[in-house]
N, C-alpha and C positions, 0 to 999 in steps of 0.2 A: 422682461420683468424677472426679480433674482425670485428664490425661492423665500428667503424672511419678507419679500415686501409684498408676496402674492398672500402669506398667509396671516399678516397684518391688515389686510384689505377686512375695511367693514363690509358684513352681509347682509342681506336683505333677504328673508322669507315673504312670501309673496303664495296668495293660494287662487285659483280661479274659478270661478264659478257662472251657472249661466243654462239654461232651457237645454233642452237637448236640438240639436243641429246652430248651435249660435255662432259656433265656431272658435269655440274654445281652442281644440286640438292646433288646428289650421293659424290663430294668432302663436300660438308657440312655437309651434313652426315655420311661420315668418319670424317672429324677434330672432330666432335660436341665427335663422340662417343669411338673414341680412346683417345682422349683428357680427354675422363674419366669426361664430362661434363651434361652429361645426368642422370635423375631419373629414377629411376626402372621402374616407369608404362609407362614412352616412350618410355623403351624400351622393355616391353611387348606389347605396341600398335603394334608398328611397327612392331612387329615379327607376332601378329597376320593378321594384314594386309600384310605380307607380305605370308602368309601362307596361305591366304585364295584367292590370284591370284594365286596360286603354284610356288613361289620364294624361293629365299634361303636370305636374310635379308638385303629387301632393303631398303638402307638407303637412298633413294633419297626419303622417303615417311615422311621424319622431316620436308623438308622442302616446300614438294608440298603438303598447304595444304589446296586450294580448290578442292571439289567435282571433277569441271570441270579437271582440275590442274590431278588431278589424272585417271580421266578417259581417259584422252589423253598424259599422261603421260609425259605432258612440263610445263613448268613454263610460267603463263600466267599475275602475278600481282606482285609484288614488296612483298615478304616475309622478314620480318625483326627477325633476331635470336638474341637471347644473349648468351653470356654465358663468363666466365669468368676463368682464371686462377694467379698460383701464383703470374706471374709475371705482367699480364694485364686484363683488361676489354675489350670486344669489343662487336660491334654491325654489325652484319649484314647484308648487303642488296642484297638478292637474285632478280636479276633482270633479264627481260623474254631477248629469244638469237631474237625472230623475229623484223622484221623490223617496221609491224604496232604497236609496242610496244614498237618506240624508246624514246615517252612522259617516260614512267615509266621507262627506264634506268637513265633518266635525272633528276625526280624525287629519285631513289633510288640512285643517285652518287652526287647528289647536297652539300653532305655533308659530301661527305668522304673524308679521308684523303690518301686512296689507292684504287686502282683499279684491282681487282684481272682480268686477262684477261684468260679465255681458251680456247685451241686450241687441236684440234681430232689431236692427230698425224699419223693416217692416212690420213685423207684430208689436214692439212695442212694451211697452211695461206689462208683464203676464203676474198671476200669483207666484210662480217659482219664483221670478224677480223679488219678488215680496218678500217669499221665505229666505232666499239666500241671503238679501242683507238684513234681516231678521239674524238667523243664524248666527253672521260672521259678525252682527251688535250683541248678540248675546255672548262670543268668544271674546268678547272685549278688543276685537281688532283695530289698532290705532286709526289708521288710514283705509281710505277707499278710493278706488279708480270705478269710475263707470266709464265703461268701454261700449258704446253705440256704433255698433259693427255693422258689416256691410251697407255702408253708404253708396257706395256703387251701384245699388238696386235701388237707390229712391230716388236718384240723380244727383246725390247729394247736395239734398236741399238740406237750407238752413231751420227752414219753418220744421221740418220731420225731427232733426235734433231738438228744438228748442221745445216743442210739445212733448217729448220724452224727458230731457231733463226738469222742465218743470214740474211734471207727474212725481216725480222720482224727490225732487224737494219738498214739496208736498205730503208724499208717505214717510219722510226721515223727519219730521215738525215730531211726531210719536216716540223718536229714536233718541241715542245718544251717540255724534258722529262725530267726534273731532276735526276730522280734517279728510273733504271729499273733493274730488275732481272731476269734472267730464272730459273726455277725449272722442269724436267722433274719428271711426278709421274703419277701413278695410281691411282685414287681415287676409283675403287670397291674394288682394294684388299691393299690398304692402304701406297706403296710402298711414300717415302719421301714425305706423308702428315702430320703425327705426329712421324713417325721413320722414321730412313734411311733405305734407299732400300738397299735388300742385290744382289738383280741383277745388278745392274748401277755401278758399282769400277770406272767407268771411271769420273764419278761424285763426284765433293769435296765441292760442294757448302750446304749451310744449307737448312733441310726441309721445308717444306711452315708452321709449324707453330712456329719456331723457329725464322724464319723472321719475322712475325707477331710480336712476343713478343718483337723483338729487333730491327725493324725497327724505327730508329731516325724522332720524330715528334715533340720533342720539339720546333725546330726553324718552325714548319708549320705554326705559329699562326705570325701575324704581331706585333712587337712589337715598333714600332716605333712611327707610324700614331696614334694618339691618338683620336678614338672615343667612343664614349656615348650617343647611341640615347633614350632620355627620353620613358620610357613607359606610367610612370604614375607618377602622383605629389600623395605623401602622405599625409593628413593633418588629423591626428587623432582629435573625435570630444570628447577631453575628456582635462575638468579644467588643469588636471597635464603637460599636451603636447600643451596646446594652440599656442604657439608662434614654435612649431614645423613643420621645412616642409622638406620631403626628396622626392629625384627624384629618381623611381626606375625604373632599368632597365638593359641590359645584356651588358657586354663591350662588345663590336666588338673591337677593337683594343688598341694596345699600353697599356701604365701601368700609372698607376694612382695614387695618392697618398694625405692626407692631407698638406694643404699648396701649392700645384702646381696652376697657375692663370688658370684659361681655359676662352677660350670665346664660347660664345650662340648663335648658329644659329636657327633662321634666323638674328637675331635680331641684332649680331653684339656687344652687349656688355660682360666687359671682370669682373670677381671676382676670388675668392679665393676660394678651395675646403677646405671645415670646418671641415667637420670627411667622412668617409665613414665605412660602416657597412654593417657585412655580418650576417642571420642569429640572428640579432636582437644585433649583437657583433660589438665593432669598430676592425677594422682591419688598417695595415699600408701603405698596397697597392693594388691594383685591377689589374686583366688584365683578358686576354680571356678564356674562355669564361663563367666568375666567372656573379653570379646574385648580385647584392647592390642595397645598396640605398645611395647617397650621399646628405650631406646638404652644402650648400653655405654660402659665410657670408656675400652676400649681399640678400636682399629682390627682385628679377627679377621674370619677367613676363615666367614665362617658364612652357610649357602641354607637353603633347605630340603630339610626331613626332617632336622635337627640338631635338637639338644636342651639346652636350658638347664635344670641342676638344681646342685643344692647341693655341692659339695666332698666333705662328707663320709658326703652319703648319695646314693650314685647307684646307677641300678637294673641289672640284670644284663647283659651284653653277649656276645651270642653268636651264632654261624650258625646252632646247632642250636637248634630249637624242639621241646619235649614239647606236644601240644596235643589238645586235647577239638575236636572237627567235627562240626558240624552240616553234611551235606550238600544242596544246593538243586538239583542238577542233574541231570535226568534221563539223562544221560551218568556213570555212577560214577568215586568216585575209584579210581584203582588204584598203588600202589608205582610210582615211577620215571614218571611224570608233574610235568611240568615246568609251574607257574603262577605268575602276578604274584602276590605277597604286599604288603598295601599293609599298613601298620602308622603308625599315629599320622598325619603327614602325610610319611612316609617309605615307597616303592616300593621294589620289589628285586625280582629273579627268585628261583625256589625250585623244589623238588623234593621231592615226598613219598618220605623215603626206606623208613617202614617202616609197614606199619599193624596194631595192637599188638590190638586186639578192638574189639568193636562192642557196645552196650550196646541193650540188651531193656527200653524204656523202658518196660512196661509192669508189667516183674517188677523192674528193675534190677541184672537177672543180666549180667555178661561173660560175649559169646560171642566165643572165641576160635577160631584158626584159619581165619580169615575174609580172603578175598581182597580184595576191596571194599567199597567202603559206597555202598549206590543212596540214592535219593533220598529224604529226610527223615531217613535215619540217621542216627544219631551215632556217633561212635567216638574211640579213641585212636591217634595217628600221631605220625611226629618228621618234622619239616622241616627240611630244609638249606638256607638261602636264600646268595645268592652275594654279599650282604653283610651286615655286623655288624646288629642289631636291639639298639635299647636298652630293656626291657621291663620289668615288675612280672610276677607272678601276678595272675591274672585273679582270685584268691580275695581279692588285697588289693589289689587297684586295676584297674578294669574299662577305664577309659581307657584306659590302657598295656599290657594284658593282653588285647587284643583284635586278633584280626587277622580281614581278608576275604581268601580266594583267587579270583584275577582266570581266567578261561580267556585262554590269550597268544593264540589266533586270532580269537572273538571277541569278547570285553571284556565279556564277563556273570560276575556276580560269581556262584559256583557252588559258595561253602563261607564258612562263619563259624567260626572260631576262638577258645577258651578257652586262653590259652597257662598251664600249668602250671607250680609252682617247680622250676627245676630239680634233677636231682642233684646233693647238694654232691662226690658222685664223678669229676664231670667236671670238669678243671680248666679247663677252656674255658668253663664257666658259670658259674663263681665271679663274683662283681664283680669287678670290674678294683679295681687297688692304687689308692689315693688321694695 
């Protein structure tokens, strides 16, 4: 494969998640190495390391790969793998099964486009089962793989899957789940991870990496809502480019094009797109989640943290945020706490003015009357920030609908944000007139 067609390969983010011992680690290390993805010296590492605890070749040791990590022999931090085949690219996010580690699920799922779930088919549907795909539906994650692992240990019977998958459709009737799959496999001994099992005849669905290659993600990206949050203004300091100025930055949404009018937030005023350019090249169109630089043809006041979006569909402008928080920081939030808010590539100070309940991710009960939220909570709060935020719902555009809360002492990020649609009761969060 040349190099323009390896880096034209669509990607697939993909996050996993799953109890502790389910065998997360150990599926990753079958795809990785049946998949025929691996160099020679990983997999002499492994073999050494696996030989020197008196193992027979474990592959759960790719992707556990802190010290600690391995001396307790769980996933403890968000392991990010690559690798690639003919048909795709992907990235993955190995993320821990316990509970005081639901910050780095949140973190490792932030940006995937699937959620690998697994389940011990001995134990069974557990609360953590519960919470992760909780979680990975509150991320707004398109797709879901339930992975019912170790079948080799029930004899892989068919009645032990189909009493777990049922459970599992059952608890997602409460959910919002586009598009889920079950795959019953074994990941020590490789049974429909990158082959089909020859135990399972009762099984006619595709292995887990055949779904990978061919899971539909093209429509995941919003193509409609047209945003452009400036990063940064170009202005080369050289004779030949003087009168040159391009805004570069990532599309988050929609498609773009020479000649489309867009208007500039905050500001309100409306121009013309004059070229856009990828790679130092003009091209015809933009969309997600492509890097350019575009220039205008009028002469506007535009930095960064402004937004270029369409005339007549722009997204909601307000101080006040409704927002879902995943807490990170062993410091709790509390009411009337003042933090950086960064949103898109736009900063602002902020203030938690109220915090509404806190959610029981294991039951997905609100418990209200709640002071705080400690660390790996979730809850509901309203933010005041001390300037406008031009935003979407995080239910229908995750780009724009996301915020992180900064600590103003010292600069650790110490909350992630689901910003919710507003009330159409406030008339401060209506969309602005067009």
């Amino acid at each position: 494969m040349d190099e323009k067609s390896y880096l034209n390969m669509e990607m697939l983010r993909f996050t996993t998640a799953g109890s502790v011992d389910d065998g997360k680690s150990t599926l990753i290390g079958r795809l990785l190495y049946d998949s025929k993805t691996l160099f020679e010296d990983q997999i002499q590492n492994i073999e050494r390391l696996s030989q020197q605890r008196g193992e027979e070749l474990n592959l759960a040791l790719l992707t556990d790969g802190l010290r600690a990590e391995r001396e307790q022999g769980i996933t403890i931090d968000v392991a990010y793998r690559y690798f690639a085949t003919p048909a795709r690219k992907f990235i993955i996010a190995d993320t821990p099964g316990h509970i005081q580690y639901t910050r780095n699920m949140v973190t490792g799922a932030s940006t995937a486009n699937l959620a690998l779930i697994l389940i011990d088919a001995r134990n069974g549907v557990t609360e953590q089962t519960h919470r992760h795909i909780f979680i990975a539906t509150l991320l707004q994650i398109p797709h879901f793989v339930i992975c019912i692992n170790k079948m080799d240990l029930v004899g892989y019977k068919q009645e032990i899957y189909d009493t777990i998958k049922n459970e599992i459709e059952d608890f997602i009737i409460k959910l919002t789940i586009p598009d889920i799959t079950f795959i019953p496999i074994s990941a020590l001994l490789g049974d429909n991870v990158v082959h089909p099992s020859t135990h399972m005849d009762w099984y006619h669905g595709p292995t887990l990496l055949y779904h990978l290659e061919n899971v539909h993600i093209g429509s995941d990206e919003n193509l409609v809502d047209c945003r452009f949050p400036v990063q940064y203004v170009i202005r080369p300091r050289n004779d030949k480019y003087h009168d040159y100025r391009g805004y570069a930055g990532k599309i988050a949404s929609g498609i773009f094009k020479p000649g489309d009018s867009v208007m500039v937030l905050p500001s309100g005023f409306t121009t013309t797109i004059k070229s856009i350019e990828e790679s130092q090249e003009e091209i015809i169109e933009a969309f997600p989640p492509m890097s350019v630089v575009m220039q205008l043809t009028e002469d506007l006041d535009i930095s960064r943290g402004d937004m270029l979006v369409r005339p007549h569909n722009i997204p909601f402008i307000s101080h006040n945020l409704e927002c879902m928080v995943c807490w990170m920081n062993t410091k709790p939030l509390t009411p009337g706490t003042r933090y950086i808010i960064r949103h898109t590539t736009r900063e602002t100070k902020g203030i938690v003015k109220e915090l509404h309940y806190k959610i029981d991710i294991n039951t997905l009960h609100r418990i209200r009357k709640v002071t705080q939220l400690e660390l790996n909570e979730i809850g509901r709060v309203t933010i005041r920030t001390a300037q406008p935020l031009f935003y979407d719902s995080y239910q229908h555009h995750r780009a724009t609908g996301s915020i992180i809360l900064i600590d103003e002492k010292t600069n650790e990020t110490v909350g992630a944000g689901m910003i919710r649609e507003p009330s159409a009761k406030v008339p401060e969060q209506k969309k602005v007139k067009e």
